[in-house]
CHARMM internal coordinates of N, CA and C (Angstrom, degrees):
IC EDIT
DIST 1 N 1 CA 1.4379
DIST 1 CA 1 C 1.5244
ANGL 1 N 1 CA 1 C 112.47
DIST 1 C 2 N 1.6162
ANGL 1 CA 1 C 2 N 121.64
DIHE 1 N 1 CA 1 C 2 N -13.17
DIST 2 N 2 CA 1.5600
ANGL 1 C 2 N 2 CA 106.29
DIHE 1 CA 1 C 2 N 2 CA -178.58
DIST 2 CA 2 C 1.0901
ANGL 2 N 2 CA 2 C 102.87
DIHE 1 C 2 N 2 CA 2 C -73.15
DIST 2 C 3 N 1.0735
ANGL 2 CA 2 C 3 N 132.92
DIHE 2 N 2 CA 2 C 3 N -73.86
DIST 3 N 3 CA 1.5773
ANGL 2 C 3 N 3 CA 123.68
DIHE 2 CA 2 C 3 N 3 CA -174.39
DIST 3 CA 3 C 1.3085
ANGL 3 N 3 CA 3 C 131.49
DIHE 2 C 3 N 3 CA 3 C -39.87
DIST 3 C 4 N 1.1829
ANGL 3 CA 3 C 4 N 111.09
DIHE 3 N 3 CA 3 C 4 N -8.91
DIST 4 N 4 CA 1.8362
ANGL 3 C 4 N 4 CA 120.81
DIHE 3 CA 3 C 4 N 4 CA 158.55
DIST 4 CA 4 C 1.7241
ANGL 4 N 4 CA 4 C 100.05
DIHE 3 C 4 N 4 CA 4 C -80.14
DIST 4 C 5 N 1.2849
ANGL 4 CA 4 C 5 N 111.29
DIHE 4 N 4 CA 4 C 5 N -43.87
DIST 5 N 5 CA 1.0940
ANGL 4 C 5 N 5 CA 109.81
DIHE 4 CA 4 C 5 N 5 CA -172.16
DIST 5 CA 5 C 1.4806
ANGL 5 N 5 CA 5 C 125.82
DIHE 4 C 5 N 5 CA 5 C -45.45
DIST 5 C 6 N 1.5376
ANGL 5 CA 5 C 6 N 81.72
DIHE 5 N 5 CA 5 C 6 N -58.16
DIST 6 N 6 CA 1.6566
ANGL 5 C 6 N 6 CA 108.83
DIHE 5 CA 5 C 6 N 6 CA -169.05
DIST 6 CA 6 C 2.0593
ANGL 6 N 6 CA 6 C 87.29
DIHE 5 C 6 N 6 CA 6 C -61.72
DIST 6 C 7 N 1.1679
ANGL 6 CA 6 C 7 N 133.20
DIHE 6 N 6 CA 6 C 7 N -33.63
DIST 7 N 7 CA 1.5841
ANGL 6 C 7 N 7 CA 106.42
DIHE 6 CA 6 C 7 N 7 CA -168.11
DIST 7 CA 7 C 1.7067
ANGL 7 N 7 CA 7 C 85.18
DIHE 6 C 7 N 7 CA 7 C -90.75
DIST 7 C 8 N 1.2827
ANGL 7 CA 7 C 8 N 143.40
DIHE 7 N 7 CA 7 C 8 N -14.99
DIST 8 N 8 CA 1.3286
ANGL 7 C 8 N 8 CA 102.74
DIHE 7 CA 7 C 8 N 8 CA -179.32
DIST 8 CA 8 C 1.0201
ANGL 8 N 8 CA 8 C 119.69
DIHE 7 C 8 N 8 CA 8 C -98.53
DIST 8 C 9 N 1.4283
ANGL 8 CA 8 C 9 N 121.42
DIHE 8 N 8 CA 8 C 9 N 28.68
DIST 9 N 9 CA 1.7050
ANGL 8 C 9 N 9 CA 123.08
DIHE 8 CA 8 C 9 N 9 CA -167.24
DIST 9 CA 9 C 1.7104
ANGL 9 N 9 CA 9 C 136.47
DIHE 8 C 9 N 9 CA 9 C -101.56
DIST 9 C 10 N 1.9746
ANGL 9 CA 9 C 10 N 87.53
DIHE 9 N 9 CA 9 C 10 N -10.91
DIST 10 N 10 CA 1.4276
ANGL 9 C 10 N 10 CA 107.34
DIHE 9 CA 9 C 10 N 10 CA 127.61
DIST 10 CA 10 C 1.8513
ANGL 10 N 10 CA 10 C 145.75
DIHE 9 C 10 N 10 CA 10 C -45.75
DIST 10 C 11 N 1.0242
ANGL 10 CA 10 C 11 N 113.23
DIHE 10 N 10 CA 10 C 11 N -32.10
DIST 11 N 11 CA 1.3017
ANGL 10 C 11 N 11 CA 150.10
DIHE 10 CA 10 C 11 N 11 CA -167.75
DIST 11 CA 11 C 1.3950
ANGL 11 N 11 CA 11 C 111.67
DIHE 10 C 11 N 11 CA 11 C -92.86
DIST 11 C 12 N 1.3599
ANGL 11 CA 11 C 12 N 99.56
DIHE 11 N 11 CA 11 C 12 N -70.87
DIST 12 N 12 CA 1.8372
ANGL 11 C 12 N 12 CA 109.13
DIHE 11 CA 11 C 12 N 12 CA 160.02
DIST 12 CA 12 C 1.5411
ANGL 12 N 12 CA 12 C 133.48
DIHE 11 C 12 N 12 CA 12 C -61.87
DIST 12 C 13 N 1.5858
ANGL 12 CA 12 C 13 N 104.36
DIHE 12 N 12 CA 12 C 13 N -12.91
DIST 13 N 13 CA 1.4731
ANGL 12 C 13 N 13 CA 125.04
DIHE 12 CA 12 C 13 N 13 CA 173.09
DIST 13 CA 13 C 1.5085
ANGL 13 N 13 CA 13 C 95.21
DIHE 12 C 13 N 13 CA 13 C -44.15
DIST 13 C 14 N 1.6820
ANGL 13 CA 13 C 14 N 84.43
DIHE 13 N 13 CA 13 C 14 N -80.39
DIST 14 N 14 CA 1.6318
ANGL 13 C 14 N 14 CA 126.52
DIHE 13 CA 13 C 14 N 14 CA -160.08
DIST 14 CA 14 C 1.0322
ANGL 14 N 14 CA 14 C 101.16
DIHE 13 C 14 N 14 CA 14 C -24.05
DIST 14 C 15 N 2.0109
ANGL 14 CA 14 C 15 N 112.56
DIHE 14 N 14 CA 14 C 15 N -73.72
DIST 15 N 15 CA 1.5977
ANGL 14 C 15 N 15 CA 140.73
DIHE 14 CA 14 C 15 N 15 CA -157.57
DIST 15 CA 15 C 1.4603
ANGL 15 N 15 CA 15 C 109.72
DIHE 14 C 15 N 15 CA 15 C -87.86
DIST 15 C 16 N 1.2174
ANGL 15 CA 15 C 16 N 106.89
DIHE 15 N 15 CA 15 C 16 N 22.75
DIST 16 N 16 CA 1.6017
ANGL 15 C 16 N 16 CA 113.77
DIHE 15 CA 15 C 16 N 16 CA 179.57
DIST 16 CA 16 C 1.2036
ANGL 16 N 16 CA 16 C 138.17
DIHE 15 C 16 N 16 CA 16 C 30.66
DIST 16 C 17 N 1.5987
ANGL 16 CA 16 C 17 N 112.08
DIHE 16 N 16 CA 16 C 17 N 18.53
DIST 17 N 17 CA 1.5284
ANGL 16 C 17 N 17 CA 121.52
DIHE 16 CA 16 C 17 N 17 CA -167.61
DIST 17 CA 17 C 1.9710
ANGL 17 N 17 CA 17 C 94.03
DIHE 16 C 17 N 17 CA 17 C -147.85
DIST 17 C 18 N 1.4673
ANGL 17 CA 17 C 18 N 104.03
DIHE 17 N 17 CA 17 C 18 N 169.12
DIST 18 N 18 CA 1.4324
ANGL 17 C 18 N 18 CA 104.93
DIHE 17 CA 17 C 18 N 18 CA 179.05
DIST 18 CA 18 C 1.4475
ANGL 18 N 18 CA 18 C 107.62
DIHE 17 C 18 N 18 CA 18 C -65.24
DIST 18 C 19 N 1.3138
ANGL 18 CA 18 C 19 N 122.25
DIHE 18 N 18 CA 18 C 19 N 143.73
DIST 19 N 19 CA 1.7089
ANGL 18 C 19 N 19 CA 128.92
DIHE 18 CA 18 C 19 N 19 CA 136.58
DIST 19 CA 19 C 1.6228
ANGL 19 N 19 CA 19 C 113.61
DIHE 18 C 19 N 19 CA 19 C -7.23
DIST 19 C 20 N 1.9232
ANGL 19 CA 19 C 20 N 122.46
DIHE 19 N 19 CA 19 C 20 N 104.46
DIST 20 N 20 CA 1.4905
ANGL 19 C 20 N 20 CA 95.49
DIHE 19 CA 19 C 20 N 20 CA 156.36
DIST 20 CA 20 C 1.6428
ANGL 20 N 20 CA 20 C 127.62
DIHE 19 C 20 N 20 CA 20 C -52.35
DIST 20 C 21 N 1.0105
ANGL 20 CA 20 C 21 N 124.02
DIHE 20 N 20 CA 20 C 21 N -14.95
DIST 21 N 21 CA 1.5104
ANGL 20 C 21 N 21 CA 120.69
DIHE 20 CA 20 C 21 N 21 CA 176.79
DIST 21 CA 21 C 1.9227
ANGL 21 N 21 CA 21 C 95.67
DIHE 20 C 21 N 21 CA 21 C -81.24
DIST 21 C 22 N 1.0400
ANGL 21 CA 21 C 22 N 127.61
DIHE 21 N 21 CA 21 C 22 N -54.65
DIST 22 N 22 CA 1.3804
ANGL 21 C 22 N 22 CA 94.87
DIHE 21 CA 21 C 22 N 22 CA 172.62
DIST 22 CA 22 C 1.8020
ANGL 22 N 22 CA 22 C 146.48
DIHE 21 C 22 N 22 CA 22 C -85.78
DIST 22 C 23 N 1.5176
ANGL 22 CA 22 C 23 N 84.38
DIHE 22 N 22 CA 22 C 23 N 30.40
DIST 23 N 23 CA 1.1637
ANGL 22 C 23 N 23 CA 101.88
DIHE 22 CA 22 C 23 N 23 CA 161.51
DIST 23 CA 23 C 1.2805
ANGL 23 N 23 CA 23 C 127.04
DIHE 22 C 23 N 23 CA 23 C -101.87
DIST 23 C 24 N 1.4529
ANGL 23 CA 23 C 24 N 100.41
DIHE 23 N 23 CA 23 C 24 N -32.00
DIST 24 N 24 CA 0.9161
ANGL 23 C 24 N 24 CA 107.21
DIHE 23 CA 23 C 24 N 24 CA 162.91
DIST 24 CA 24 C 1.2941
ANGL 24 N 24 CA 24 C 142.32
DIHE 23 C 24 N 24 CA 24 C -62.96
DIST 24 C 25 N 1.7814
ANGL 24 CA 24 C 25 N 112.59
DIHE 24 N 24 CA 24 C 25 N -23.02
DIST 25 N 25 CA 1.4888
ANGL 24 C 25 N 25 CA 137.51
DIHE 24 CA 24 C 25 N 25 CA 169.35
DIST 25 CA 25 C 1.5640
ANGL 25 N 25 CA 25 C 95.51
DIHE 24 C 25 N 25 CA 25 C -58.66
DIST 25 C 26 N 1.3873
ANGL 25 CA 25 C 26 N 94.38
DIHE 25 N 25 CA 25 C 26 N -70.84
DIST 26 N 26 CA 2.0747
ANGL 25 C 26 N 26 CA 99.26
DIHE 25 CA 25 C 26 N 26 CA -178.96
DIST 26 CA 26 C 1.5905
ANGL 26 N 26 CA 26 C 117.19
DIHE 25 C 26 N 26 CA 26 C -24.49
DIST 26 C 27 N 1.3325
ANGL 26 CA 26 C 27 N 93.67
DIHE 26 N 26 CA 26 C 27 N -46.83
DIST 27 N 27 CA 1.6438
ANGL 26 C 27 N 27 CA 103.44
DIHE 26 CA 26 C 27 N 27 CA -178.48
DIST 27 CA 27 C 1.8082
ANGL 27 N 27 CA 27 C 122.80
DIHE 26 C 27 N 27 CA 27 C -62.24
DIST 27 C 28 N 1.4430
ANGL 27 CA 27 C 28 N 112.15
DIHE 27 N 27 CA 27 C 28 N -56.68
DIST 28 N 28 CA 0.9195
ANGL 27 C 28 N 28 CA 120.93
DIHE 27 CA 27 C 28 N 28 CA 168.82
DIST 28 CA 28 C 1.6194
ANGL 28 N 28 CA 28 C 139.00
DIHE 27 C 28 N 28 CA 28 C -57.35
DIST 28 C 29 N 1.7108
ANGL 28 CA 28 C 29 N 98.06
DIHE 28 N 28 CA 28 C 29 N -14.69
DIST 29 N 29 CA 1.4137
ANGL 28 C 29 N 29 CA 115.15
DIHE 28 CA 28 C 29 N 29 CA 171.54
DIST 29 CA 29 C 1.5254
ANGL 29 N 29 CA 29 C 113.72
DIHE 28 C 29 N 29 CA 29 C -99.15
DIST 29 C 30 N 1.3237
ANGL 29 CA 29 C 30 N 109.71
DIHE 29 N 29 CA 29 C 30 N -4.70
DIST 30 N 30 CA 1.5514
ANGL 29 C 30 N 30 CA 113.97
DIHE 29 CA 29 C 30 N 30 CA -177.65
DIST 30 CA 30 C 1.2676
ANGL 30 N 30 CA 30 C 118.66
DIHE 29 C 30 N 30 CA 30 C 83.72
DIST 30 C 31 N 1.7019
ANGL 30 CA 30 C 31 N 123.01
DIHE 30 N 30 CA 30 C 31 N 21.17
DIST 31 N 31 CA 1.0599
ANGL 30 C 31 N 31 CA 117.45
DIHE 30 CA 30 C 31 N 31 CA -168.13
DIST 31 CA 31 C 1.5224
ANGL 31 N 31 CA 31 C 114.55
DIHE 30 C 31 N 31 CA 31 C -80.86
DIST 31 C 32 N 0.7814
ANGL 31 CA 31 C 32 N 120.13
DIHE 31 N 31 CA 31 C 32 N 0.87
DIST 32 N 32 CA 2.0085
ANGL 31 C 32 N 32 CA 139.12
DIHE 31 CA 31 C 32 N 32 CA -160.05
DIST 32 CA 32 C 1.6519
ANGL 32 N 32 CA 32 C 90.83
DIHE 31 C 32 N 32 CA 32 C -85.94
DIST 32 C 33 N 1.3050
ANGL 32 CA 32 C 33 N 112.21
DIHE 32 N 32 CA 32 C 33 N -53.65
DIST 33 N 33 CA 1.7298
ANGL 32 C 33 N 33 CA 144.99
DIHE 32 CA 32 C 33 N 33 CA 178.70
DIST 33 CA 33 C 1.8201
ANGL 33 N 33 CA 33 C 104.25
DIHE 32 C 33 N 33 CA 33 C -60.13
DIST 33 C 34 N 1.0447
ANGL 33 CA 33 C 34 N 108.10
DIHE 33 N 33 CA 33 C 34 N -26.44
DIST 34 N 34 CA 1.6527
ANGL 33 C 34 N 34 CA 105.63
DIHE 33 CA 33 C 34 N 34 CA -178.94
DIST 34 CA 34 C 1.7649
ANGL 34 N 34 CA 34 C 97.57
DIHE 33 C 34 N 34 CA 34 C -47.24
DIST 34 C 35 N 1.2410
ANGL 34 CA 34 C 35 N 130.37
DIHE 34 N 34 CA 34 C 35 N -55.49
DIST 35 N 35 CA 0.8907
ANGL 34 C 35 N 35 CA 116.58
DIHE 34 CA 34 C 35 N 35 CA -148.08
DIST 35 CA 35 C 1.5225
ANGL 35 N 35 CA 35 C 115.80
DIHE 34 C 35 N 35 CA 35 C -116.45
DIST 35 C 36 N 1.4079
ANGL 35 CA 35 C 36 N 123.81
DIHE 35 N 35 CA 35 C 36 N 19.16
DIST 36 N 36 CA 1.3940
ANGL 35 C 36 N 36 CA 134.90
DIHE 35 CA 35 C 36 N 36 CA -157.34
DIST 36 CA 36 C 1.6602
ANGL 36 N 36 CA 36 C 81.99
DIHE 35 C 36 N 36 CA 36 C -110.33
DIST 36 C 37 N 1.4965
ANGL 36 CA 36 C 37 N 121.66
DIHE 36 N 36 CA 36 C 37 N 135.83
DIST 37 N 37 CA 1.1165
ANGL 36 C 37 N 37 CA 131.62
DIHE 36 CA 36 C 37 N 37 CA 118.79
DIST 37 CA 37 C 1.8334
ANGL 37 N 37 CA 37 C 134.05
DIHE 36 C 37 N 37 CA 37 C 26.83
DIST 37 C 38 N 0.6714
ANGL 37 CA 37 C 38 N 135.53
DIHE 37 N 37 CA 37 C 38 N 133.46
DIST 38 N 38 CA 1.5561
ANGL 37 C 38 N 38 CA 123.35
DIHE 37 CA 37 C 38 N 38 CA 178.88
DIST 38 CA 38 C 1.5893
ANGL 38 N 38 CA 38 C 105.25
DIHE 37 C 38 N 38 CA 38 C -97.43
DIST 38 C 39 N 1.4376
ANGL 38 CA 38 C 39 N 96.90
DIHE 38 N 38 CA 38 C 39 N -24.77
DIST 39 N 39 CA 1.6348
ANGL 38 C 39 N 39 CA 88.89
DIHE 38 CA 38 C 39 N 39 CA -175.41
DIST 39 CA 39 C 1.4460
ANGL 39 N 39 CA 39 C 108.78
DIHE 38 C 39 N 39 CA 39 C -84.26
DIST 39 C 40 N 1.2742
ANGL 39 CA 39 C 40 N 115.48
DIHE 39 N 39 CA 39 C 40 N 9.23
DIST 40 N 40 CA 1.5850
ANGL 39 C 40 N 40 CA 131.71
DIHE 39 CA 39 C 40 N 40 CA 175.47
DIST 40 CA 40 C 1.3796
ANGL 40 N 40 CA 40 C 111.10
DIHE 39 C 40 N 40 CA 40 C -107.84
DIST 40 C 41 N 1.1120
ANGL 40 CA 40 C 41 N 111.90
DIHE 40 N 40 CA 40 C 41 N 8.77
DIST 41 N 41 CA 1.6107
ANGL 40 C 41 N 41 CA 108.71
DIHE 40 CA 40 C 41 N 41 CA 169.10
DIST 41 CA 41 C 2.0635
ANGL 41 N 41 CA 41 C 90.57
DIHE 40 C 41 N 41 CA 41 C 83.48
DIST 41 C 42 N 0.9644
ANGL 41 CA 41 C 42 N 137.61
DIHE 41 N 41 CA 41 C 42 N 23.39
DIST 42 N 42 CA 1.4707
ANGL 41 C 42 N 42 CA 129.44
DIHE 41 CA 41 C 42 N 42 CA 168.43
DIST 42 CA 42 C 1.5280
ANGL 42 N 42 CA 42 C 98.82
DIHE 41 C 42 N 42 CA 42 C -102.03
DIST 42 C 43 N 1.8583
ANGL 42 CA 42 C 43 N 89.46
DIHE 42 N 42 CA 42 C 43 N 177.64
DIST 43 N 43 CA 1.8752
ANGL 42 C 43 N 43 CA 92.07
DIHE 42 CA 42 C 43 N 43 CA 161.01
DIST 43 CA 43 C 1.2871
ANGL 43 N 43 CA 43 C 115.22
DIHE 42 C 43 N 43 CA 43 C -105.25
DIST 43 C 44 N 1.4140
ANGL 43 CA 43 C 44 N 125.67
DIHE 43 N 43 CA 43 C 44 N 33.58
DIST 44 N 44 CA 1.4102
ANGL 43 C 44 N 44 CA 111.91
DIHE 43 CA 43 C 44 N 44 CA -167.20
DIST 44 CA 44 C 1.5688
ANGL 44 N 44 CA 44 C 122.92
DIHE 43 C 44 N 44 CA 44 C -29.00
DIST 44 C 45 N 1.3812
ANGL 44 CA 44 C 45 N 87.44
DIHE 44 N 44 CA 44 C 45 N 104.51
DIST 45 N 45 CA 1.9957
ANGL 44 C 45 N 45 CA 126.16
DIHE 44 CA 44 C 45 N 45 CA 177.23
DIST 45 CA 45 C 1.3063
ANGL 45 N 45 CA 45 C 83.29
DIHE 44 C 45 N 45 CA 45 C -76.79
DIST 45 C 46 N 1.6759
ANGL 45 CA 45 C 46 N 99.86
DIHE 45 N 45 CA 45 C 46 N 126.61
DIST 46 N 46 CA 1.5293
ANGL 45 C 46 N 46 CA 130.00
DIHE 45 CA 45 C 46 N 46 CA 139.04
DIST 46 CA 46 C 1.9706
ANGL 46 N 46 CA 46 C 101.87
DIHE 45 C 46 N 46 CA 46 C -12.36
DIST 46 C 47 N 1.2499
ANGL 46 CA 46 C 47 N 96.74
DIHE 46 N 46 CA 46 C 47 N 121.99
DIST 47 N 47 CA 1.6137
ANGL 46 C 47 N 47 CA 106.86
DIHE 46 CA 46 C 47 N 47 CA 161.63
DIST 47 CA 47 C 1.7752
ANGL 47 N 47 CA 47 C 117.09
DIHE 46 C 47 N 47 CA 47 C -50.34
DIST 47 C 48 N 1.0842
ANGL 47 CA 47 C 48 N 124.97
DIHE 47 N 47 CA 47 C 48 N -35.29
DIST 48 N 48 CA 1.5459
ANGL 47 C 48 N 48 CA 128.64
DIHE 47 CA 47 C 48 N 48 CA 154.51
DIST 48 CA 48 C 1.5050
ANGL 48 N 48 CA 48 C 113.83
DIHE 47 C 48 N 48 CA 48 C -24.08
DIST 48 C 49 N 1.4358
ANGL 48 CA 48 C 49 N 111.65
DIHE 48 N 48 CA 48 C 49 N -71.03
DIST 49 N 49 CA 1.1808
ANGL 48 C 49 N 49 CA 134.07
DIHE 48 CA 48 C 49 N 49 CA -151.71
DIST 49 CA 49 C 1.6506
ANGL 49 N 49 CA 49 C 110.40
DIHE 48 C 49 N 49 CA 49 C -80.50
DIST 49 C 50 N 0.9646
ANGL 49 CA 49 C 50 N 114.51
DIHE 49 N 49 CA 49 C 50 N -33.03
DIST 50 N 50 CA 1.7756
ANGL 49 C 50 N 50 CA 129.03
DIHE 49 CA 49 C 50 N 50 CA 146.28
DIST 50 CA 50 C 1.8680
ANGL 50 N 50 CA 50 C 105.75
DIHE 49 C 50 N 50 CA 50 C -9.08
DIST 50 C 51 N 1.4764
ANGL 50 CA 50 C 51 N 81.45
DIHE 50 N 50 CA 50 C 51 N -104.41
DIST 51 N 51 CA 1.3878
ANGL 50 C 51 N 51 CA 97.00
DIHE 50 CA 50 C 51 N 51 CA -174.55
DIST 51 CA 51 C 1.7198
ANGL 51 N 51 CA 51 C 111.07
DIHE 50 C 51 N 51 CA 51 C -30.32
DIST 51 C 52 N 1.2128
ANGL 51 CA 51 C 52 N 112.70
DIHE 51 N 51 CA 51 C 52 N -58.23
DIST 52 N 52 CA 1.4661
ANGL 51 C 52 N 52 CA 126.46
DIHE 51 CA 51 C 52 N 52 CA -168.95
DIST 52 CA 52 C 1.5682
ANGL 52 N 52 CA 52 C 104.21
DIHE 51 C 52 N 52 CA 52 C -56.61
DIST 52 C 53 N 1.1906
ANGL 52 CA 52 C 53 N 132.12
DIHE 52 N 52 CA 52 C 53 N -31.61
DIST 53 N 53 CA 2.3339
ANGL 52 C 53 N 53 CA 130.80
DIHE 52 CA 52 C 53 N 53 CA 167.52
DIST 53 CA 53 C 1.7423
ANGL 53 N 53 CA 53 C 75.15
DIHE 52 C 53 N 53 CA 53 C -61.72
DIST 53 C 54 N 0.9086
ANGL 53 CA 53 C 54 N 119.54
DIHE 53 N 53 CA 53 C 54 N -61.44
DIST 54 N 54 CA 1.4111
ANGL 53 C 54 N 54 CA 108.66
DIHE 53 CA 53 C 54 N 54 CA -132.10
DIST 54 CA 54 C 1.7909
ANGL 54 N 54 CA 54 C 97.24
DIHE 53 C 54 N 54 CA 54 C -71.82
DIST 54 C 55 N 1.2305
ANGL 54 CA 54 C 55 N 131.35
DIHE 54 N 54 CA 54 C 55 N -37.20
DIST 55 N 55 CA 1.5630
ANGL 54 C 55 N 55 CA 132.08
DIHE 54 CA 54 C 55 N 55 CA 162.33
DIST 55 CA 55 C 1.6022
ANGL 55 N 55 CA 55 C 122.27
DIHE 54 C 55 N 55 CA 55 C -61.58
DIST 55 C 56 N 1.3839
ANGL 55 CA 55 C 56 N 107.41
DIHE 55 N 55 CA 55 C 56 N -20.65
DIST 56 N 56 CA 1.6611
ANGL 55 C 56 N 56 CA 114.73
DIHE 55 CA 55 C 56 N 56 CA 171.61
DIST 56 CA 56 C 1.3251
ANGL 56 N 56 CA 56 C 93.85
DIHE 55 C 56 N 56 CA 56 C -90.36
DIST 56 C 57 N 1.5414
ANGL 56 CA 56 C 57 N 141.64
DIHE 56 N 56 CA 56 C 57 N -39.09
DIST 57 N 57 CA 1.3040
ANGL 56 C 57 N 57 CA 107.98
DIHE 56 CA 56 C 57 N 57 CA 172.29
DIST 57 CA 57 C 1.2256
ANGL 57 N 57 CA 57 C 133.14
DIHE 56 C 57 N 57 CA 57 C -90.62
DIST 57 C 58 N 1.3468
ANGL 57 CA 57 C 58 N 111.93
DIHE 57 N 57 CA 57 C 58 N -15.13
DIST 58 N 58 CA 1.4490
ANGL 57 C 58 N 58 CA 116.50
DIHE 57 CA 57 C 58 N 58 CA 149.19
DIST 58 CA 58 C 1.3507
ANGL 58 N 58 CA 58 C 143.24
DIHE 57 C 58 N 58 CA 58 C -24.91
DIST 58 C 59 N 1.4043
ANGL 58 CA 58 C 59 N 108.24
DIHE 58 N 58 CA 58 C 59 N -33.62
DIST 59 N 59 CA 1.4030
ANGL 58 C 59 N 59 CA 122.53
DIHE 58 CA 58 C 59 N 59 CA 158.11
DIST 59 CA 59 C 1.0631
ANGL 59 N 59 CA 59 C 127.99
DIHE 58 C 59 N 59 CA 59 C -56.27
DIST 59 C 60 N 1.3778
ANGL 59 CA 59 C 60 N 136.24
DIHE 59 N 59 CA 59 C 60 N -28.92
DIST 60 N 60 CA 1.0268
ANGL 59 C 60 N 60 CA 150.67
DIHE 59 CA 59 C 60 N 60 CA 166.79
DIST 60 CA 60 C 1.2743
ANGL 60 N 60 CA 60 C 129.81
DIHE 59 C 60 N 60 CA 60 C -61.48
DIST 60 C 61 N 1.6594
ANGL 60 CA 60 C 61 N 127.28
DIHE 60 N 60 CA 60 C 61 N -34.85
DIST 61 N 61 CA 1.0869
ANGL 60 C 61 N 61 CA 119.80
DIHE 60 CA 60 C 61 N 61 CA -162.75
DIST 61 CA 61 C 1.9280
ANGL 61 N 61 CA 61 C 83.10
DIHE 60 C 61 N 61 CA 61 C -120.36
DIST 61 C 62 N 1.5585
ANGL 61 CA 61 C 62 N 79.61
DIHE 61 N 61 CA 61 C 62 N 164.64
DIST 62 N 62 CA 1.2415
ANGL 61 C 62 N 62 CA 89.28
DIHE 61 CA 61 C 62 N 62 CA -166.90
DIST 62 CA 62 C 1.7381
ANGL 62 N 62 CA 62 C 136.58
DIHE 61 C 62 N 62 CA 62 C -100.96
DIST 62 C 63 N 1.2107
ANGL 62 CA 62 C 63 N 120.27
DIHE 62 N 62 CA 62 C 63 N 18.95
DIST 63 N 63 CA 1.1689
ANGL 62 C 63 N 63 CA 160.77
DIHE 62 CA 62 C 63 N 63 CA 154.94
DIST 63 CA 63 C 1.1662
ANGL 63 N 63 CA 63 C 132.38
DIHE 62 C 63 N 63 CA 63 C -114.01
DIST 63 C 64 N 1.1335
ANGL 63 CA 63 C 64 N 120.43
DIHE 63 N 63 CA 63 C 64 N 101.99
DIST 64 N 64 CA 1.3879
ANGL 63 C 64 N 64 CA 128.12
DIHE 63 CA 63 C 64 N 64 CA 176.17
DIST 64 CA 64 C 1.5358
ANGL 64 N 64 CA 64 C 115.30
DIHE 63 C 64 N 64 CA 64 C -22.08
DIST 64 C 65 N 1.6100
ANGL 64 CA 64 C 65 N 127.34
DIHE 64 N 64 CA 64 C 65 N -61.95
DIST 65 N 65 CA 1.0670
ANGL 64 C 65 N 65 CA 107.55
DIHE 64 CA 64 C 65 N 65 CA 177.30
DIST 65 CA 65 C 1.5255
ANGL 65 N 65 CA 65 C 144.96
DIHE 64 C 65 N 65 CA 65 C -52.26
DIST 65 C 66 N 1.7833
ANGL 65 CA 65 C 66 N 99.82
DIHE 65 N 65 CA 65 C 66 N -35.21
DIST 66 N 66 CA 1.4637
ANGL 65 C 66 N 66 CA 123.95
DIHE 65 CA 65 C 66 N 66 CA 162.03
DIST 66 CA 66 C 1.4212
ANGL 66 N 66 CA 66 C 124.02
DIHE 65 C 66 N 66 CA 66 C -23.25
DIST 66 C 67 N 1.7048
ANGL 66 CA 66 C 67 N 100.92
DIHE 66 N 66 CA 66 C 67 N -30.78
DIST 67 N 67 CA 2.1540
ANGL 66 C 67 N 67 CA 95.45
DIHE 66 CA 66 C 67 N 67 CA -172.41
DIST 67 CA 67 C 1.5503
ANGL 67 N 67 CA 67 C 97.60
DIHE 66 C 67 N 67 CA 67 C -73.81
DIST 67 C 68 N 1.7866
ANGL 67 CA 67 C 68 N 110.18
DIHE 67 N 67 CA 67 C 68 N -32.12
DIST 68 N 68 CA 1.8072
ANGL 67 C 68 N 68 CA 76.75
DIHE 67 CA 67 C 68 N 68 CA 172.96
DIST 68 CA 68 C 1.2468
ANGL 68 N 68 CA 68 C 134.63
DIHE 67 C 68 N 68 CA 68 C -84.19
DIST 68 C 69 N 1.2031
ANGL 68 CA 68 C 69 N 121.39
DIHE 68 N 68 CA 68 C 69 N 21.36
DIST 69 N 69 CA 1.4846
ANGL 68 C 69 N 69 CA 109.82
DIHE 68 CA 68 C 69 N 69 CA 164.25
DIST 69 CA 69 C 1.7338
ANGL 69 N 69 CA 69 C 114.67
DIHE 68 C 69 N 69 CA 69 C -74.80
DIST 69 C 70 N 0.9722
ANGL 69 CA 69 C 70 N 106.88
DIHE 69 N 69 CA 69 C 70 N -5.70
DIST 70 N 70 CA 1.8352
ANGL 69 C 70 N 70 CA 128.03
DIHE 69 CA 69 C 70 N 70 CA 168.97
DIST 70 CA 70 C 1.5560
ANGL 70 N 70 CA 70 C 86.50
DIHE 69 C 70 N 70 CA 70 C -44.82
END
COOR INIT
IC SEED 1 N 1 CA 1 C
IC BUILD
């Protein structure tokens, strides 16, 4: 996903919010689910593993502040 990232982050500058297509990526990989509960239908991932989506997608956008809109 960075390299999608990195071309839509022009785009996301502008419109101040993520790409619907990379939300739509998020969605389809279960990333929404990283952090929900299992008894909620998520995968709640180890607290470790958190931080680490959020530094792999970080790469992508192009301002440091940008990874938290993750």
């Amino acid at each position: 996903m960075v390299p999608q990232l990195r071309d839509r982050a022009p785009a996301a500058e502008t419109a101040g919010r993520l790409h619907q297509e990379t939300i739509d990526s998020l969605r389809a990989v279960d990333a929404f689910r990283a952090v929900v509960p299992k008894r909620y239908s998520g995968l709640e991932l180890p607290d470790p593993d958190i931080p680490q989506i959020f530094r792999i997608l970080g790469r992508g956008v192009p301002q440091p502040h940008d990874a938290w809109d993750f």
